[in-house]
C-alpha positions in Angstrom: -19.3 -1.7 43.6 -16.9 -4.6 43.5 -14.5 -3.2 45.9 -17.6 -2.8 48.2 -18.9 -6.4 48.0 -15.4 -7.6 48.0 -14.5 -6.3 51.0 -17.9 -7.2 52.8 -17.1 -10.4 52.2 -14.2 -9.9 53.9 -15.9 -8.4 56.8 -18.3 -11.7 57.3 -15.1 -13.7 57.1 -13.2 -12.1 60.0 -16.4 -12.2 61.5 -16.4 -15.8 62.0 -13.2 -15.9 62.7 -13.5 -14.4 65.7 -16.8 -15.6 66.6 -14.9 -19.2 66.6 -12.4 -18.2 68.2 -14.9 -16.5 71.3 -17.0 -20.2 71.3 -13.9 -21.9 72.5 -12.9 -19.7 74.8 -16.2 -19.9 76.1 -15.9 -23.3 75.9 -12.8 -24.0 77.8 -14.5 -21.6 80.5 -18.1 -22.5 80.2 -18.6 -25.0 83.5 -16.3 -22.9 85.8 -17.8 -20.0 87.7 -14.6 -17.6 88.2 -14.1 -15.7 91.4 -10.4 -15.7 91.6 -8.8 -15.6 88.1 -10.5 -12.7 86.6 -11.9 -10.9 89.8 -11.5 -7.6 90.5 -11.3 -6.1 93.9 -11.2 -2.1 93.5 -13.1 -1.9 96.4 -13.8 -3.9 99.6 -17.1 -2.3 100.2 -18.2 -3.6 96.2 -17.0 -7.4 95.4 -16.8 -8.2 92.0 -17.3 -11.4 90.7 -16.9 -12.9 87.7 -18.5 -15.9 85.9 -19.6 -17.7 81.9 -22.9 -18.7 80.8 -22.9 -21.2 78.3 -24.7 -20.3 74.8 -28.1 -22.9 75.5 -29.2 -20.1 78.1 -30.4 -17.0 76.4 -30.9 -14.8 79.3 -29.5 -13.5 82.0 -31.5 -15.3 84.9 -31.1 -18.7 83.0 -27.4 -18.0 83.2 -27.4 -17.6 86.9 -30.1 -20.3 87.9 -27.5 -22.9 85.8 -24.4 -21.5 87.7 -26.7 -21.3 91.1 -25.7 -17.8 91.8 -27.6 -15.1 93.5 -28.4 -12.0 92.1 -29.7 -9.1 94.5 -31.8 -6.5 92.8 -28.9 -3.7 94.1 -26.1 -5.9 92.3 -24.6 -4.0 89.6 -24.0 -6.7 86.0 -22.6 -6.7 82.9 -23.0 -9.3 80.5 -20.9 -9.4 76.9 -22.0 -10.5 74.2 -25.4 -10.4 75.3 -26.7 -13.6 76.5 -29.8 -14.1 73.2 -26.7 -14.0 70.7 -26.9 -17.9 71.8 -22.8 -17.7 71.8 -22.1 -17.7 75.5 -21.3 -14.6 77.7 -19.0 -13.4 80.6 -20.7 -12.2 83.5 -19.5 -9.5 85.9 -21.5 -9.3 89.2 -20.2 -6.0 91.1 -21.7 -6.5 94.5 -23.7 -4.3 96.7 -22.6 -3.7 100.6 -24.5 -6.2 102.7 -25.4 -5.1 106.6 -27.0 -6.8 108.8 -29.3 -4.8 110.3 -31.2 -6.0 113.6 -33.9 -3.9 114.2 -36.0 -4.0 117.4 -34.6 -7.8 117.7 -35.6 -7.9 114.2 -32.8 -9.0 111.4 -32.7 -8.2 107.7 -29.9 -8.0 105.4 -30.2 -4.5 103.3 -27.7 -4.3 100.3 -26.9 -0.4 99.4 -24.4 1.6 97.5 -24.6 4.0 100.3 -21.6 5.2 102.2 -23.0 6.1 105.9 -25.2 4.6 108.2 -27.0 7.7 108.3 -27.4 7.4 104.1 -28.6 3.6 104.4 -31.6 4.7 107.0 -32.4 7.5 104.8 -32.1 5.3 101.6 -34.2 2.3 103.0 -37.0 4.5 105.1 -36.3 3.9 108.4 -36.4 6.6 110.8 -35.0 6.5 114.6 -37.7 8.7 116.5 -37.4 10.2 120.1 -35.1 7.7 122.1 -34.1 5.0 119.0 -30.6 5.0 118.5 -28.3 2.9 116.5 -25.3 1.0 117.3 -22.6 2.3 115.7 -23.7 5.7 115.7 -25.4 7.1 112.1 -22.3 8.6 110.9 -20.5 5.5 111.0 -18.8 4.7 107.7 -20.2 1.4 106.1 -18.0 -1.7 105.9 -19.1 -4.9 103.8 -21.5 -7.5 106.0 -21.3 -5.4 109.2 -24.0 -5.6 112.4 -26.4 -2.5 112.6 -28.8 -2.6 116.0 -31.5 -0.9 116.3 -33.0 0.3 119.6 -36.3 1.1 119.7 -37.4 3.0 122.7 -40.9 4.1 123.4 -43.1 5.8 126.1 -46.5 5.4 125.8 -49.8 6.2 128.2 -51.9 3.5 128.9 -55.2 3.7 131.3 -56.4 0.6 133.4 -58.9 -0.5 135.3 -57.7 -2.1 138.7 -59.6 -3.0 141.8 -59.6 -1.7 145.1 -59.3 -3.9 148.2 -61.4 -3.2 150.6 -60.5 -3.1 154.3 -61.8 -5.2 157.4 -62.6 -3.4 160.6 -63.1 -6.1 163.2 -65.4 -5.4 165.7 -65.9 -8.0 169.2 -69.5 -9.0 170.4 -70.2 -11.0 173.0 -73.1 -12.2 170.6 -70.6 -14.6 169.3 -68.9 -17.4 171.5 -65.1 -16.8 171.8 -63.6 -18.2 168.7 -66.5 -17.3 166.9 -66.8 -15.3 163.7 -69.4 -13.5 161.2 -69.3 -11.0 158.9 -71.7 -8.3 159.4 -71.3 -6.3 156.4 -69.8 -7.7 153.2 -67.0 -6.3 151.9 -67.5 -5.4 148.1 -64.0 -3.8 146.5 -64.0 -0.7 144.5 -62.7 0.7 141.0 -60.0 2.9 140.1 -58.5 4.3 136.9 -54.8 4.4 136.9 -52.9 5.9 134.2 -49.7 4.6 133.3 -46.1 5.9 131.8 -44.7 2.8 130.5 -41.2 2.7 128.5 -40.8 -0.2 126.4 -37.6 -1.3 124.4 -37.5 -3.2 121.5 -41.4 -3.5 122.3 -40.9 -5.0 125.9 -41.7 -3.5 129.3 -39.0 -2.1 131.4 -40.5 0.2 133.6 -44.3 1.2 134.7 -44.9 5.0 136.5 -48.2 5.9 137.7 -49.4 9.5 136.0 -52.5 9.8 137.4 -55.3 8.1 139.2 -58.7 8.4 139.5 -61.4 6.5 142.1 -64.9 5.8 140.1 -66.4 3.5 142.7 -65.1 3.8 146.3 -65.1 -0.1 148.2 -67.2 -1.0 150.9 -65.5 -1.6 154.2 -66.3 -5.5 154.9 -67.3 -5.8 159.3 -65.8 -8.6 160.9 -67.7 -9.8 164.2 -65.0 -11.2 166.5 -66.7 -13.2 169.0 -66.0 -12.7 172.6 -68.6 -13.9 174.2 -69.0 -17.1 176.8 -69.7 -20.7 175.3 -73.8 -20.6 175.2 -76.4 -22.9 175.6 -78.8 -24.9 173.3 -82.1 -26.6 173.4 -81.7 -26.8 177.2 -84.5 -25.0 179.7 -84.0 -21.7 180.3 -82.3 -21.7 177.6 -82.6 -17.8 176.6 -82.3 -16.6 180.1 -79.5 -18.7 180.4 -77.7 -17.0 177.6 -78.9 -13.5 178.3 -76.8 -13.7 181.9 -73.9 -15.3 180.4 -73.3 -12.5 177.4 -74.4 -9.5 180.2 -71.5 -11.4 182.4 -69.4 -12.8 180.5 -69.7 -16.1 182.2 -69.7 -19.5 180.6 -73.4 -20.4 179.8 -73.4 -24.0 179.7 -71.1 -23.7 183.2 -74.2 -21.8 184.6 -76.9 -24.2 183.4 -74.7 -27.1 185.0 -74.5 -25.3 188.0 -78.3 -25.2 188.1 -78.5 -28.9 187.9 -76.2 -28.9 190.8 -78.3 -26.7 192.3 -81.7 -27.4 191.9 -81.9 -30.5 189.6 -83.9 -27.1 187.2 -86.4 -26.9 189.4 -87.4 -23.5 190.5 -89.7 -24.2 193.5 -86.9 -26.3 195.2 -86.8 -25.8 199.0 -89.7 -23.9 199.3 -91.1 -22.6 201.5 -88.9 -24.7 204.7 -85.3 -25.6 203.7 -82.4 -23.1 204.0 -81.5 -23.3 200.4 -84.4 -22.4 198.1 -85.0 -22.0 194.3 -82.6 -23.1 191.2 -79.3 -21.6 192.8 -80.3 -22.3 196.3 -80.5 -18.6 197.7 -80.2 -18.0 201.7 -84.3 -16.9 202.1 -82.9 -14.0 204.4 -80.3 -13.3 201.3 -82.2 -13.2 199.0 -83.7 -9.8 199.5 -80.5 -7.5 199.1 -78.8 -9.9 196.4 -81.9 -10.2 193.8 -82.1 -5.6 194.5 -78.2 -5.6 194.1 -78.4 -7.6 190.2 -81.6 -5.4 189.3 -84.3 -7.6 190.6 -85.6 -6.0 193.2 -88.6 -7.5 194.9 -88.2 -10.5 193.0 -89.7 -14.0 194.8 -87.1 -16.3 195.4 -88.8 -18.9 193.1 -88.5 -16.3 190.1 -86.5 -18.5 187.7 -85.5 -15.8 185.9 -84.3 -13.5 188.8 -82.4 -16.7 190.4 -80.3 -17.0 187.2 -79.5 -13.2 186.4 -78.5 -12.8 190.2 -76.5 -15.9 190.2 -74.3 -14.8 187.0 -74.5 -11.5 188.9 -72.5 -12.4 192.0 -70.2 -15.1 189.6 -68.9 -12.2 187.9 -68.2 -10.0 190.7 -65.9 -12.7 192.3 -68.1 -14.4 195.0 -68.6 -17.9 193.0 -67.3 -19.2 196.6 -71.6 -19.3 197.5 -71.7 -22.2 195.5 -69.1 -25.0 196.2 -70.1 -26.8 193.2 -68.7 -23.8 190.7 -66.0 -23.4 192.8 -64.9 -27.2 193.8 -65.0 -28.0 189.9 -68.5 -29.1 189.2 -68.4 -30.6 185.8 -69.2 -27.6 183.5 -69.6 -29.1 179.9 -72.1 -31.4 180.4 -75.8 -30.9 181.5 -76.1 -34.0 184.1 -76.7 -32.9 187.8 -73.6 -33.0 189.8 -73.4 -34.2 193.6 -73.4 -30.7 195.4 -70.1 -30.7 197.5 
């Protein structure tokens, strides 16, 4: 029993012997994080790195928070003694290969142990489907902190809505004064359903294809009048008559009326029943017969207003405006004052 007690006390002494002796090593070391001196490099792919906590920090995270070193959850460590002995420890950080992965434009660092590209995807769930690829290819051997892109390529079906333009026909009516213009029918566009093949990479648009498309409201076709008819008369006497000879014709209306002031000053009766010019245009009497029947007014008295100005236009049109000098010497056309028959 002595020789037992004896030689635990022995025991306890050599104890704190070397217990001293480990405080002033730590000592000497304590406020020096050590890459170089005591590293290790085995392997290019696995850093190690090498550092002392001082005894006031009891744990492991304490250590590194007072040293301001960063420890990734795939780091491998060692720590001796352990840190709550309150004596100090040496800490050995064996690193874990770093890529840089950019995916879809996207960067995040991954940290394996892994050996291929292909084992890092596997190992951190991602998955290249249809067209994705990777850059260097998946069999690539991994090198510490090396670039990994990611290209996501995707085709996808999308169905829109678009409108349809409709079309203009243009149709001329003399109904409308040359220059003129009014829409008949309005023009009301229609609906289609286009379906789309669009490839997108890295989640933008590079190209559109059209699948399929469908019409589910047809446009209406919008009608254009173009006006072609002569320059017409307003708030004048025989004012529709007037009008009605110039679109039949195609003869300036206001010229026509202006012609009648010329003429006839309006009046219908003028001449009658003695003069050799009677009525608004001044008809020959002995004309009159044969050129009222040739415009469609047969047996029309010379002092039919109406008659006068459809025979008049009549024989304008055909080329024999020579009957009265006024039209044909220039009598002012654009206003309505009488002009001094030449």
């Amino acid at each position: 029993m002595k020789y037992i007690n004896h030689f635990t006390g022995e025991g306890v002494l050599i104890l704190v012997i070397l217990i001293a002796i480990w405080l002033t090593i730590v000592h000497q070391n304590a406020a020096v994080p050590q890459v170089a001196g005591e590293a290790i490099v085995t392997d290019a792919n696995h850093p190690v790195e090498i550092y002392y906590g001082q005894p006031q920090y009891l744990d492991l995270n304490s250590i590194a928070d007072d040293l301001n070193v960063k420890i990734y959850p795939e780091d491998k460590v060692q720590t001796f003694p352990d840190p709550s002995f309150g004596i100090g420890s040496k800490i050995v950080i064996t690193r874990a290969t770093a890529i840089y992965v950019t995916d879809a434009k996207k960067l995040t660092i991954y940290r394996t142990w892994q050996k291929t590209i292909r084992e890092l995807l596997k190992e951190k769930n991602i998955e290249l489907l249809g067209q994705d690829s990777s850059d260097p290819s998946l069999d690539t051997w991994l090198r510490n902190n090396m670039s990994l892109t990611i290209t996501r390529v995707a085709e996808v079906e999308v169905t829109e809505t678009e409108p349809i333009e409709f079309q203009i026909i243009k149709k001329n009516t003399v109904d409308l004064e040359k220059g003129q213009t009014a829409i008949q029918t309005k023009g009301v566009k229609g609906e289609k359903e286009v379906t789309y093949t669009i490839k997108r990479v890295d989640g933008e648009e590079v190209s559109r294809t059209v699948k399929d498309t469908k019409v589910i409201k047809e446009p209406v076709f919008q009608v254009l009048l173009i006006g072609i008819g002569p320059k017409l008369v307003h708030n004048v006497k025989y004012q529709d008559w007037l009008n009605q000879a110039a679109k039949q014709y195609l003869i300036n209306a206001t010229a026509l009326y202006s012609l009648m002031l010329c003429e006839s000053g309006g009046n219908p009766e003028s001449g009658i029943p003695n003069s050799e010019r009677q009525g608004l245009f001044q008809f020959d009497p002995s004309f009159w017969p044969e050129a009222s029947s040739e415009a469609g007014f047969a047996r029309a008295d010379i002092s039919n207003a109406e008659a006068q100005i459809f025979t008049t236009a009549y024989y304008i049109s055909i080329g024999q405006s020579y009957r009265w000098p006024p039209w044909s010497k220039g009598c002012p056309r654009t206003n309505y004052q009488p002009c001094k028959n030449q």
